[in-house]
C-alpha positions in Angstrom: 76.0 112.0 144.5 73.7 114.9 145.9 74.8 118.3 147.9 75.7 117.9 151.4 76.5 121.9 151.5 73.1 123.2 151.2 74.1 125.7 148.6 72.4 126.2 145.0 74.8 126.8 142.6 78.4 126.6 142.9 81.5 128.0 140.7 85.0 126.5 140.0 87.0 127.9 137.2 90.5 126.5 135.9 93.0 125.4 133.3 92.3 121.4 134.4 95.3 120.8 131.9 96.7 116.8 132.2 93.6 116.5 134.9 94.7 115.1 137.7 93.6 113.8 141.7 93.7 117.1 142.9 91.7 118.7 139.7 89.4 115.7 140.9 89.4 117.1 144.9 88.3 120.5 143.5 85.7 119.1 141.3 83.9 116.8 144.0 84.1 119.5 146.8 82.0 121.7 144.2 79.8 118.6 143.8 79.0 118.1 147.5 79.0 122.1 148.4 75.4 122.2 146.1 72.8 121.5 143.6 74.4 122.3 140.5 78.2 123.1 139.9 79.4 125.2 136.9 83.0 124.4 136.1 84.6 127.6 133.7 87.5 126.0 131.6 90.0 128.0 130.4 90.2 129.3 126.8 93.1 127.8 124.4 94.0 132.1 124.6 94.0 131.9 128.1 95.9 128.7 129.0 98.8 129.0 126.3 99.3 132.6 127.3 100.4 130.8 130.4 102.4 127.9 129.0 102.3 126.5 125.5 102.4 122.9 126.5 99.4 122.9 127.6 96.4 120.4 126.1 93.5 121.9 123.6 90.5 122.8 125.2 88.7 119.9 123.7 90.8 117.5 125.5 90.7 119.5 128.8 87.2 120.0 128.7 86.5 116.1 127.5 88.6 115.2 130.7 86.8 117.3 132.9 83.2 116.1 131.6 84.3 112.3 132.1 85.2 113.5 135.8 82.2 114.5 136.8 80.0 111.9 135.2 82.4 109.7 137.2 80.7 110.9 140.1 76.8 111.9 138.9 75.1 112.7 135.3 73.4 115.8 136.6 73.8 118.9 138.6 76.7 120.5 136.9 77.6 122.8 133.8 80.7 123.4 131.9 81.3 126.9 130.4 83.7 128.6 128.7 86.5 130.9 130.8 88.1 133.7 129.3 89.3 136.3 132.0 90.5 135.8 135.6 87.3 135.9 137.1 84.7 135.0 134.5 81.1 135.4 135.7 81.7 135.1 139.5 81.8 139.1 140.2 78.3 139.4 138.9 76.8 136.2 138.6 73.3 136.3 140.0 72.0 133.0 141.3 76.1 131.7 142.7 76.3 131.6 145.9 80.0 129.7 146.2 83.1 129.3 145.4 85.6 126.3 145.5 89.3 127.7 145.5 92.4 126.2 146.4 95.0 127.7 148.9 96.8 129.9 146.0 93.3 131.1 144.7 91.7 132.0 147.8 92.8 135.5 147.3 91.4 135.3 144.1 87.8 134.5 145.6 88.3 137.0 148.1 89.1 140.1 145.3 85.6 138.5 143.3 84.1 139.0 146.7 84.8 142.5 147.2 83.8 143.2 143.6 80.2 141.2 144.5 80.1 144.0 147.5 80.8 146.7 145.3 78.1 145.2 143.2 75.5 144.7 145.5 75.3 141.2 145.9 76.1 138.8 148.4 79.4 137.7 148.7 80.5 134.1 147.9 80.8 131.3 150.6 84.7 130.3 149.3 85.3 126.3 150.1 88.8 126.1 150.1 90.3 122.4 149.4 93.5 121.8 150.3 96.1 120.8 147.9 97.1 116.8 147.1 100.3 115.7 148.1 102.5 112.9 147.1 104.5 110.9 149.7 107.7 113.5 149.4 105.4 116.3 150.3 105.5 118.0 147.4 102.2 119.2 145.6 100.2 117.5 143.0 100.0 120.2 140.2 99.5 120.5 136.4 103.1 122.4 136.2 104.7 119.7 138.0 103.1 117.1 135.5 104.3 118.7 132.3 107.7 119.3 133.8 107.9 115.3 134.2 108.6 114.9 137.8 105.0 113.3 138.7 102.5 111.3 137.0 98.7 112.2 137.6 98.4 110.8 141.1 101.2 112.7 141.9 103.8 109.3 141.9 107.2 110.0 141.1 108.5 108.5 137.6 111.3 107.1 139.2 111.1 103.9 141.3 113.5 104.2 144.7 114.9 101.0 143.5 116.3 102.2 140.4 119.0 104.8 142.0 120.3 102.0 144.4 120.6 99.2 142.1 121.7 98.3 138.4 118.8 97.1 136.0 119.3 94.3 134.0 117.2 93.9 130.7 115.0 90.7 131.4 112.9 88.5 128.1 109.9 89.9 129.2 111.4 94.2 128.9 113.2 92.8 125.8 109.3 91.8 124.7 108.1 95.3 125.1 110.8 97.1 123.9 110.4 94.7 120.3 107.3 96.6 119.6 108.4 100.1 118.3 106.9 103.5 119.7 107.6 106.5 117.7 108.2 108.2 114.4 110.7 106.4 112.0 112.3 108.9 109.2 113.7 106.0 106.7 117.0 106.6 105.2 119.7 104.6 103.7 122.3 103.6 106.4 125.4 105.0 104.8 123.4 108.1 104.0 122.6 109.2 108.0 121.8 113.0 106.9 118.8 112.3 104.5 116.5 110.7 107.5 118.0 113.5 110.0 117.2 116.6 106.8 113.7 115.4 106.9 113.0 115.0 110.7 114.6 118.7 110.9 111.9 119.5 108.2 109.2 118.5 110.6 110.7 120.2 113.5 108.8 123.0 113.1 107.5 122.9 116.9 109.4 121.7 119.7 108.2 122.2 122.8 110.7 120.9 124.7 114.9 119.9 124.9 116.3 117.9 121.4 118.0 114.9 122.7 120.2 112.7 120.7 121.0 109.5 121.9 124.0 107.8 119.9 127.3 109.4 118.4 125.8 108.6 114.8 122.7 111.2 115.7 124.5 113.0 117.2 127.7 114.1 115.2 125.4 114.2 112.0 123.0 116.7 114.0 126.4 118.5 115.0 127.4 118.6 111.2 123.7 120.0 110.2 124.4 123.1 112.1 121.7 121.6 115.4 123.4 121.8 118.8 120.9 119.2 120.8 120.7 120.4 124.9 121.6 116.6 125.2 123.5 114.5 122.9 124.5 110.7 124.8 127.6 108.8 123.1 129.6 105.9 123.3 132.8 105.8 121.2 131.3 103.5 119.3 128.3 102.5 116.7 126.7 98.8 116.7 129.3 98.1 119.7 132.1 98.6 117.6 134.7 101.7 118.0 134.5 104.4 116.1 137.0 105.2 113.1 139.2 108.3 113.5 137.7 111.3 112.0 133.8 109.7 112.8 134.0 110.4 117.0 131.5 113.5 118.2 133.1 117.0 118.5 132.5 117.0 122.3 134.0 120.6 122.3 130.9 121.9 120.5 128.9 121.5 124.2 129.5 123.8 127.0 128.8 121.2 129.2 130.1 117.5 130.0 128.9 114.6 132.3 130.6 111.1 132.4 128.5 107.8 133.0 129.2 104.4 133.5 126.4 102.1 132.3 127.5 98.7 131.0 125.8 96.9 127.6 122.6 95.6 128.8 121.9 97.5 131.9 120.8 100.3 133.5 122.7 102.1 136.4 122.2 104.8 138.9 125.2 106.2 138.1 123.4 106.8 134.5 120.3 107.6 136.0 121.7 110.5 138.4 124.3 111.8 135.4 120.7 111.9 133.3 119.5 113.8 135.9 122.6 116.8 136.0 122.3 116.9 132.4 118.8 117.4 132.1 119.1 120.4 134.7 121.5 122.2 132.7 120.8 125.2 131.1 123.5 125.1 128.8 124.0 122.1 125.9 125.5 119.1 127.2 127.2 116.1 125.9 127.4 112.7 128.1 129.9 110.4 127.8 129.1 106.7 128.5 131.5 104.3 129.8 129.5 101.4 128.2 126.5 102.0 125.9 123.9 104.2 126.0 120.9 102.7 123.8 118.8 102.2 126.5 119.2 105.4 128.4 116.0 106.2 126.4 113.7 104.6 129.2 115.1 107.1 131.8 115.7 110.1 129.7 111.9 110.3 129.1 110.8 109.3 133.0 112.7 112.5 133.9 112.5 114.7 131.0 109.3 117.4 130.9 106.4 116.7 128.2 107.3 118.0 124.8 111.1 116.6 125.0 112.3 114.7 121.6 114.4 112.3 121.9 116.3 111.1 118.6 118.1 107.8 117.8 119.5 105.6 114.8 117.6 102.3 113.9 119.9 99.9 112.6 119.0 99.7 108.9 115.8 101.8 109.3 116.2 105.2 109.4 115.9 107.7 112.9 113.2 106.6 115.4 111.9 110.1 117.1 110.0 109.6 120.3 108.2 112.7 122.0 108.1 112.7 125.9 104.3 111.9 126.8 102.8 110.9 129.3 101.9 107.5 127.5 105.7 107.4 126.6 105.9 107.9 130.4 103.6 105.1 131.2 105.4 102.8 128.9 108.9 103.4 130.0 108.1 102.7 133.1 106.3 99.5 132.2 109.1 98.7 130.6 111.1 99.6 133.5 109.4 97.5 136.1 110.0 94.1 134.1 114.1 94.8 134.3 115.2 92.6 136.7 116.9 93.7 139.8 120.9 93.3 140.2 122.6 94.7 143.1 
């Protein structure tokens, strides 16, 4: 691809965390506007100050490189960002700017300090932001929080909040090969798997979620109040004994579900969806089981979530809300079969 804008060297700076089609808009409207682009990548300082989900520079920079080989091998630089406006105020051979509509004022303050400076002002190419089919913008923020995936696609298919999903052979097939971290630990001995996964909890970067009333009231009984904690009554589909059911009075918070074995509902689905708003700890009680709420909880939850759950004879599986985890749950998802 050569310049179609006629300028010599262009500048685009940003955080290009989870890089995305929009990140892509900005970096091929720097492409076309001249001969050589420099892109200025945030510093690991600089972007965590901001959130601390964020990806390593490595990755972010990696993912930007492989963008813009996508489109030519030469004509473009990447560089190292550090301060709000890096180079542009004095560079000396730049003469634009690619911004988006929230930085434009940004390019027009690195302007006034080129003035100040005595050098020409910028020409600012302002790209417009991606939308997804609800409207709503494409942005790194949005994708971390978990309610888009990189082409800005919602997680959630329409179909799944107007009909009941049934677990088909070819889900089951997906769902047989595990994804995760398994802590082993002797059945009748719950709180040695759940001591050591509380070892290794040393960064969570997003809500503790445990899923079954096992998890859930040894969590409780290790001094951990999980934002979420999903239950049943019952463990392996069979009732609880007295004295083993969940101190529900330990969360502020309660939301009732009904989701029968086998299937997933959009009465589950919207209850996930309350409880993952709240801000204060919250227990859901399922009329029916909740062992495959899972698939869901991670499709709406933000990156960085953990989600906890016995495995029968095993130990605790611990799955981290990614967007791979994404990707699969949703793979997953799409081979349900359809009910009503």
């Amino acid at each position: 691809m050569t310049s179609r804008g006629g300028h010599v060297r262009c500048l685009l700076g940003g955080t290009f965390d989870r890089l995305h089609d929009g990140h892509r808009d900005l970096l091929e409207a720097g492409l076309q506007a001249a001969s050589h682009l420099e892109v200025h990548v945030t510093t690991d300082a600089m972007a965590l100050a901001k959130d601390h989900r964020i990806q390593p520079m490595e990755d972010r920079m990696a993912a930007v490189e492989a963008a813009l080989r996508n489109v030519r091998d030469a004509g473009w630089s990447l560089h190292l960002l550090s301060d709000a406006f890096g180079p542009a105020p004095s560079h000396p051979t730049a003469d634009a700017l690619v911004v988006s509509p929230e930085t434009r004022t940004g390019g027009e303050a690195i302007n006034r300090k080129r003035i100040e400076h005595g050098l020409e002002p910028l020409a600012l190419i302002e790209v417009a932001h991606r939308l997804n089919a609800e409207g709503t913008i494409l942005s790194s923020t949005a994708i971390r929080n978990g309610s888009m995936d990189t082409n800005g696609e919602a997680w959630i298919r329409s179909a799944w909040r107007e009909h009941v999903m049934a677990m088909s052979p070819a889900a089951e097939a997906h769902l047989k090969t595990p994804s995760g971290t398994l802590y082993p630990g002797p059945e009748e001995a719950p709180e040695v798997a759940m001591a050591a996964m509380l070892d290794d909890l040393t960064s969570q970067d997003g809500p503790l979620i445990a899923v079954g009333d096992v998890t859930a009231r040894v969590m409780l009984e290790m001094d951990v109040l999980p934002n979420l904690a999903l239950i049943d009554g019952q463990t392996k589909r069979v009732a609880l004994d007295v004295g083993e059911e969940v101190n529900v009075d330990a969360f502020p918070f309660r939301v009732d579900a009904s989701s029968p074995a086998g299937v997933l509902t959009p009465d589950l689905l919207t209850a996930l969806e309350q409880a993952l708003k709240s801000d204060a700890p919250c227990v859901m009680v399922v009329d029916g089981e909740e062992d495959m709420a899972p698939l869901y909880i991670h499709l709406l939850a933000p990156l960085g979530t953990m989600v906890i759950f016995g495995m029968p004879r095993q130990g605790l599986m611990v799955q981290r809300t990614t967007l791979a985890m994404k990707e699969r749950c949703r793979t997953i998802l799409d081979a349900f079969e359809v009910q009503r």
